[in-house]
C-alpha positions as CSV (number, residue, x, y, z in Angstrom):
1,X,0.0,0.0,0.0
2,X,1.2,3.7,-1.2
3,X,1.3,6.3,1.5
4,X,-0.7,8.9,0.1
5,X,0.7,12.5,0.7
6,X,-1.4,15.4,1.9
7,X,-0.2,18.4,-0.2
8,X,-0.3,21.2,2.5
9,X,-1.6,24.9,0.3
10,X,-0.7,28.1,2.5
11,X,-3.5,30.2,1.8
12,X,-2.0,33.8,0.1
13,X,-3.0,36.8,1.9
14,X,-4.7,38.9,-0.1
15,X,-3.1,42.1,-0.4
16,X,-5.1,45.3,0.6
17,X,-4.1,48.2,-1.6
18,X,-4.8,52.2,0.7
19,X,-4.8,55.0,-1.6
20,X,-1.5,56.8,0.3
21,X,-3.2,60.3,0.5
22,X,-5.3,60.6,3.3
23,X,-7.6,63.4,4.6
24,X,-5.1,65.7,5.8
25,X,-3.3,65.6,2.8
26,X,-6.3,66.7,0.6
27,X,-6.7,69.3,2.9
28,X,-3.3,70.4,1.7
29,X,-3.7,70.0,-1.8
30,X,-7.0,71.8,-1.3
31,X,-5.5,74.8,-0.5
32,X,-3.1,74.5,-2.7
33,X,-5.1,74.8,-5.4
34,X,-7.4,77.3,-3.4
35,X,-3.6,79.4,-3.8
36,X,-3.6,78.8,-7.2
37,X,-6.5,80.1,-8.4
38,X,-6.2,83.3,-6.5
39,X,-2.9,83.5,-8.5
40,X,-4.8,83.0,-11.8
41,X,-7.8,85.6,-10.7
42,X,-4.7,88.1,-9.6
43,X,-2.7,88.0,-12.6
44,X,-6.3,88.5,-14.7
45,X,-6.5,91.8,-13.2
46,X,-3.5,93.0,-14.8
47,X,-5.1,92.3,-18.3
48,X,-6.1,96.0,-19.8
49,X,-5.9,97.4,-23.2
50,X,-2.5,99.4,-22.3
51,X,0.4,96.9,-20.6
52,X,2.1,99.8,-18.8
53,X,2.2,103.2,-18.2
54,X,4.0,105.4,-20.5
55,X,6.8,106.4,-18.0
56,X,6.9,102.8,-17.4
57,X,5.1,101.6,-14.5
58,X,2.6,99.0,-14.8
59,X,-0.9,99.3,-14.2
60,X,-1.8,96.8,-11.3
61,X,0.9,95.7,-8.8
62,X,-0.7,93.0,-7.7
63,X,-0.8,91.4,-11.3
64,X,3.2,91.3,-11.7
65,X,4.1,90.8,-8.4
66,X,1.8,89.4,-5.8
67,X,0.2,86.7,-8.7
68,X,3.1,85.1,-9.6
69,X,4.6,84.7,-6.2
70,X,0.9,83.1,-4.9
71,X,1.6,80.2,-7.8
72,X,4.9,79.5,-7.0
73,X,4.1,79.0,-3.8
74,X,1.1,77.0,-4.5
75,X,2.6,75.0,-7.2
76,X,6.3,74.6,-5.9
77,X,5.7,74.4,-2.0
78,X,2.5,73.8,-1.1
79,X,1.1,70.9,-3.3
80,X,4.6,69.2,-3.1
81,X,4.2,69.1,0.5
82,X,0.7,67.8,0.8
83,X,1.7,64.9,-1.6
84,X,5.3,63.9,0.7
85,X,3.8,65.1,4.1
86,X,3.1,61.4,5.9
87,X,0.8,61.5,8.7
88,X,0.5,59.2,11.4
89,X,-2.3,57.2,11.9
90,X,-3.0,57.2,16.1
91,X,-5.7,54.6,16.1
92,X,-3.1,52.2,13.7
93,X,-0.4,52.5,16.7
C-alpha cells in the first residue's frame, strides 16, 4: 500500500491596496489649489488694453508681483508638500 501525501496549500494573503493620501493631505492639496487660483484671478487683473504706463510703471501691482509669487508657492511648496507630508495614523499604533 502507497502512502498517500497530503499536499499542504498556504493560503495567500490577499493584499489590501490604501490609496497613500489621506484626509489631511487633501486638505493640503485643497489649499493649494485654493492658492492657485487666486494666482490666476490676480494675474487676470492685470489684463487692460494698455500693458504699462507710458513712463513705465505697470498698471496693477498685484498682477506682476503678488500673482506670480501666490503660484509659485502653491505649485512649488504647497502641493509638493501635501503629496510627501506622511501623517500618522494614532488609532493604527
Amino acid at each position: 500500500m502507497a502512502k498517500r501525501e497530503l499536499k499542504v496549500t498556504k493560503k495567500r494573503d490577499s493584499v489590501k491596496w490604501e490609496f497613500p493620501l489621506g484626509k489631511q493631505n487633501l486638505i493640503i492639496i485643497g489649499i493649494g489649489l485654493i492658492v492657485i487660483l487666486i494666482g490666476y484671478a490676480l494675474m487676470a487683473t492685470g489684463i487692460t488694453e494698455e500693458a504699462a504706463v507710458a513712463d513705465g510703471k505697470w498698471n496693477n501691482a498685484l498682477a506682476v508681483v503678488v500673482a506670480p509669487f501666490l503660484l509659485v508657492i502653491g505649485y512649488c511648496v504647497i502641493i509638493p508638500f501635501g503629496i510627501i507630508k506622511t501623517f500618522t495614523n494614532k488609532e493604527a499604533a
